[in-house]
Biotite code that builds the C-alpha atoms (Angstrom):
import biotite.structure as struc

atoms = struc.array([
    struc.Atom([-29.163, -11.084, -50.555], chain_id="A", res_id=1, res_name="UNK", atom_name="CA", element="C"),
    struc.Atom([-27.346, -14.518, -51.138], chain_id="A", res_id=2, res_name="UNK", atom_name="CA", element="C"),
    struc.Atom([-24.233, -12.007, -52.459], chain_id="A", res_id=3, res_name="UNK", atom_name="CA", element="C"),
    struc.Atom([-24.067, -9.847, -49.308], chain_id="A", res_id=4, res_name="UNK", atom_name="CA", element="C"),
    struc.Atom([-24.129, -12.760, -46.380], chain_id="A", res_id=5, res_name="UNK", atom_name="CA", element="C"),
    struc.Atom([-20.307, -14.267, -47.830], chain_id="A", res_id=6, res_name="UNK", atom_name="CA", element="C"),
    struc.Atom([-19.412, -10.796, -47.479], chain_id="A", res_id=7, res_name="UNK", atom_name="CA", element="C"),
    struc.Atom([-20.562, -9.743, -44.255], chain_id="A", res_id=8, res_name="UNK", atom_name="CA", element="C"),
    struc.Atom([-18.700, -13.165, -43.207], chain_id="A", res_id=9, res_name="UNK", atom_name="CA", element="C"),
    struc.Atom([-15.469, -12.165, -44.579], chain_id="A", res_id=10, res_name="UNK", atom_name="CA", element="C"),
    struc.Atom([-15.138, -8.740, -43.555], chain_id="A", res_id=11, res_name="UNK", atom_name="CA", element="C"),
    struc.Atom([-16.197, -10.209, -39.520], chain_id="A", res_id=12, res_name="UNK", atom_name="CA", element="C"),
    struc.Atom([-13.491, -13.079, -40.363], chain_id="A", res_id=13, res_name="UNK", atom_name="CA", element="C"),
    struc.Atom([-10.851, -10.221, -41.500], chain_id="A", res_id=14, res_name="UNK", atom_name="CA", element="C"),
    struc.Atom([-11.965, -7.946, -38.407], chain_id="A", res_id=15, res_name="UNK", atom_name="CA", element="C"),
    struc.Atom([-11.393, -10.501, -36.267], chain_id="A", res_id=16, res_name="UNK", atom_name="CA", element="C"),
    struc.Atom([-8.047, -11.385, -37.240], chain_id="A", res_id=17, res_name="UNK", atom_name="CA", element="C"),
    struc.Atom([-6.998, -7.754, -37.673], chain_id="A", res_id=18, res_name="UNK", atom_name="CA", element="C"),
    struc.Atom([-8.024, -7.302, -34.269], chain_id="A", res_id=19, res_name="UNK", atom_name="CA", element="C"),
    struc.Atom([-5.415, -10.203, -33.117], chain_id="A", res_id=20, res_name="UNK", atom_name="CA", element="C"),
    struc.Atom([-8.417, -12.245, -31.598], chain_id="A", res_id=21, res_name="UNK", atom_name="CA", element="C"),
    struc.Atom([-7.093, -15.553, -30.939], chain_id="A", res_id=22, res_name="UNK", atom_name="CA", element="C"),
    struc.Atom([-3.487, -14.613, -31.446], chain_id="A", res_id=23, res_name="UNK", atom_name="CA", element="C"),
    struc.Atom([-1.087, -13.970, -29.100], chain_id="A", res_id=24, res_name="UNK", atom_name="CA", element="C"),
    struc.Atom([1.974, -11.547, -30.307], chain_id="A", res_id=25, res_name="UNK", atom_name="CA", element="C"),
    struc.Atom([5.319, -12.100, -30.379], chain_id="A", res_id=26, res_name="UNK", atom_name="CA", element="C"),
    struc.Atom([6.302, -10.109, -27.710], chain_id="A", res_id=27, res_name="UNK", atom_name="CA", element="C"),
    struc.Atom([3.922, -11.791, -25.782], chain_id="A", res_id=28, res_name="UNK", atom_name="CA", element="C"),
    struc.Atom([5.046, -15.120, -26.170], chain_id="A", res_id=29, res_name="UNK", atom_name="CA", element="C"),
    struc.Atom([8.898, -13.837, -25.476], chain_id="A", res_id=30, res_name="UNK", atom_name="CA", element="C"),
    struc.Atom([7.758, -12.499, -22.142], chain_id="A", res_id=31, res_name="UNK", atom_name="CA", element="C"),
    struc.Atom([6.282, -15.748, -21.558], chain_id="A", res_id=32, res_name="UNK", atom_name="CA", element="C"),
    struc.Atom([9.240, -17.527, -22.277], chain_id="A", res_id=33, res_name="UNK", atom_name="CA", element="C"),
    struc.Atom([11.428, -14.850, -20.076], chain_id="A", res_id=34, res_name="UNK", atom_name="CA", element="C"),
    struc.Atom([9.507, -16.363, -17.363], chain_id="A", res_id=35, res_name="UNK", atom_name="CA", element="C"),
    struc.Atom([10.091, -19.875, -17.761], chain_id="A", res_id=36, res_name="UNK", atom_name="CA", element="C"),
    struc.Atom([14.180, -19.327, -18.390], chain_id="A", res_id=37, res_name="UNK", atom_name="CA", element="C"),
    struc.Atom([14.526, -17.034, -15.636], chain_id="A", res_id=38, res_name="UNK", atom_name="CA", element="C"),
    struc.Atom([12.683, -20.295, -13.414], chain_id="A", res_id=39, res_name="UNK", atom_name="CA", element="C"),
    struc.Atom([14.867, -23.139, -15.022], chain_id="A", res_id=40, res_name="UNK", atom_name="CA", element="C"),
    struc.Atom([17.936, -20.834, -14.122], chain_id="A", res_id=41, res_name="UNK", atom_name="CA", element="C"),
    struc.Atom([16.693, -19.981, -10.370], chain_id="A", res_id=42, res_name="UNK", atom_name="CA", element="C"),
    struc.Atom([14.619, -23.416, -9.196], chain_id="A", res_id=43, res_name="UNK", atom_name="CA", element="C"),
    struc.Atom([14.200, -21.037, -5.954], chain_id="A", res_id=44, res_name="UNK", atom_name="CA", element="C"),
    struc.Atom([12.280, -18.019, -8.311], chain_id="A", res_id=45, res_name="UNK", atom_name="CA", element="C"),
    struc.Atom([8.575, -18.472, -7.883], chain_id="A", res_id=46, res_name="UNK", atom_name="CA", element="C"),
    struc.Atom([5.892, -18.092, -11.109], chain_id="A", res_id=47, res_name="UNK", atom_name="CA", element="C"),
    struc.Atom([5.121, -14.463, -9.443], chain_id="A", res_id=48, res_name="UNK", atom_name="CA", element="C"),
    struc.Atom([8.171, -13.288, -9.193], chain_id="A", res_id=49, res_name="UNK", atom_name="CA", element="C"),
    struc.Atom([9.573, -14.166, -12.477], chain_id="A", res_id=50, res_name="UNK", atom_name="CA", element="C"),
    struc.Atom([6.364, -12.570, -14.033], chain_id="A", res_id=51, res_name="UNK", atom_name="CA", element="C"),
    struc.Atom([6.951, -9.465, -12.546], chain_id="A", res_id=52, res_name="UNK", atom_name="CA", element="C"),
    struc.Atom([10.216, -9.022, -13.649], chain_id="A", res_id=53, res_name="UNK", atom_name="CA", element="C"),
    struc.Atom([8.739, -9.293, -16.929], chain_id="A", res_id=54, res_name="UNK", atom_name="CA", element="C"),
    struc.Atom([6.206, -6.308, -15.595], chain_id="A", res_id=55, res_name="UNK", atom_name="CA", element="C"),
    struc.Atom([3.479, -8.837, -15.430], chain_id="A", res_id=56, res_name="UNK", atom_name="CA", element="C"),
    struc.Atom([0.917, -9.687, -12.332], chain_id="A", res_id=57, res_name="UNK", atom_name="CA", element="C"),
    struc.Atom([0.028, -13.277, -11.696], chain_id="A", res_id=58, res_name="UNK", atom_name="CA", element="C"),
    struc.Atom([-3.083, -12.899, -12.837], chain_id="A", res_id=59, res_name="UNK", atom_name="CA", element="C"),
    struc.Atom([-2.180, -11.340, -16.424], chain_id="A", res_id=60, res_name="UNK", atom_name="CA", element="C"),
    struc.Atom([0.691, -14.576, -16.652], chain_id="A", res_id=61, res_name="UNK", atom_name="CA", element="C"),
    struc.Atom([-1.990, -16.774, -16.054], chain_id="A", res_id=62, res_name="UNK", atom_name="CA", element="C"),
    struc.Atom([-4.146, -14.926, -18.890], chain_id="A", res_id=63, res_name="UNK", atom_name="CA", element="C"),
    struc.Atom([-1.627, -15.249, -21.343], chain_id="A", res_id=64, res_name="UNK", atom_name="CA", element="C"),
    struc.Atom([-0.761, -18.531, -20.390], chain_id="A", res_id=65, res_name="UNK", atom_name="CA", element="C"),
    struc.Atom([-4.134, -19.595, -21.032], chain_id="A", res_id=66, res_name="UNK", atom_name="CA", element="C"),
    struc.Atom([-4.046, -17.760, -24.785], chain_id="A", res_id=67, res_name="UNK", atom_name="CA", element="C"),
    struc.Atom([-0.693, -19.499, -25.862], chain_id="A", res_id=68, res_name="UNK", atom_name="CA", element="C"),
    struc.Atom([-2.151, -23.092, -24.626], chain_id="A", res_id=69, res_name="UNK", atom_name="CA", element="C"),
    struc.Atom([-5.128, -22.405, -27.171], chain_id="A", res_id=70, res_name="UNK", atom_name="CA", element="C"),
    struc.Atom([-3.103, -20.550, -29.978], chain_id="A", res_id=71, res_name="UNK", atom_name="CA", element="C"),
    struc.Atom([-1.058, -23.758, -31.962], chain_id="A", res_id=72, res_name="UNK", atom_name="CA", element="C"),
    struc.Atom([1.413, -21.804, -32.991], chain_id="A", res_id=73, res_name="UNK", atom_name="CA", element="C"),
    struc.Atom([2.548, -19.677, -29.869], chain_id="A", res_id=74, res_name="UNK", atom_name="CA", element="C"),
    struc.Atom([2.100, -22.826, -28.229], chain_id="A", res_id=75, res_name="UNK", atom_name="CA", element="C"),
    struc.Atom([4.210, -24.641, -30.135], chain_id="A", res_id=76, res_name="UNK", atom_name="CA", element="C"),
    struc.Atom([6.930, -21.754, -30.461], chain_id="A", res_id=77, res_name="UNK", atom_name="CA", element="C"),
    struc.Atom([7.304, -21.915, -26.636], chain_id="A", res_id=78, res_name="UNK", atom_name="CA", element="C"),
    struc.Atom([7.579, -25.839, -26.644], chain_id="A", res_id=79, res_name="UNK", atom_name="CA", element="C"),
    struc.Atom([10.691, -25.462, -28.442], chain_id="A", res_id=80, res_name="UNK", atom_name="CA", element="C"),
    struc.Atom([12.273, -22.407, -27.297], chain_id="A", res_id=81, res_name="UNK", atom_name="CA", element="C"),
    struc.Atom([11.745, -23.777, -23.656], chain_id="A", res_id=82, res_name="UNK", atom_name="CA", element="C"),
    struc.Atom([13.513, -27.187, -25.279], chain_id="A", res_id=83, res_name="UNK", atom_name="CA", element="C"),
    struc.Atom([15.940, -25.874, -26.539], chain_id="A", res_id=84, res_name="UNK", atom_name="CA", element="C"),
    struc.Atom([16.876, -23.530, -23.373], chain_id="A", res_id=85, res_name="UNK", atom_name="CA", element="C"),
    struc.Atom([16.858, -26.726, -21.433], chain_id="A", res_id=86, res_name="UNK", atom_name="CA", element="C"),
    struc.Atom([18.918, -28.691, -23.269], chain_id="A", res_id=87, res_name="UNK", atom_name="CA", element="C"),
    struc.Atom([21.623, -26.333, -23.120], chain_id="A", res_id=88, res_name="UNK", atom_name="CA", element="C"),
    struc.Atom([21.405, -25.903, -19.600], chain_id="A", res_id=89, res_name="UNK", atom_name="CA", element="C"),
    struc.Atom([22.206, -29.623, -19.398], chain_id="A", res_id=90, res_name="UNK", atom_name="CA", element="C"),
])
């Protein structure tokens, strides 16, 4: 019995992450980051409007925005592509 419990836990760990549970994909995150640009380019372009252009409803930005903020590395991949952007828009 002691064998089969590490397994069980394994195979739910590798589910899980072959499911993409707690991950956000990279086209995800690009969409995201469409967003943002398209607002630091227009300051007049509101959050559902840029979303939309991206084929995304307020409600489903919001949802993703809430993934990347707990997923370190989408979250950090947007920090610096939205950085970057920025500092060549100076």
């Amino acid at each position: 019995m002691r064998i089969a419990a590490p397994y069980r836990l394994r195979r739910w760990a590798q589910d899980a992450a072959d499911s993409g549970v707690g991950s956000v994909a990279p086209e995800e995150v690009e969409k995201y980051v469409a967003v943002y640009k398209a607002m630091q380019r227009d300051r007049s372009l509101s959050v559902q409007r840029a979303a939309a252009r991206q084929g995304l409803t307020l409600d489903q930005f919001r949802a993703l925005e809430s993934r990347i903020e707990r997923d370190d590395a989408a979250r950090e991949r947007v920090r610096q592509e939205l950085q970057s952007a920025a500092a060549k828009g100076r």
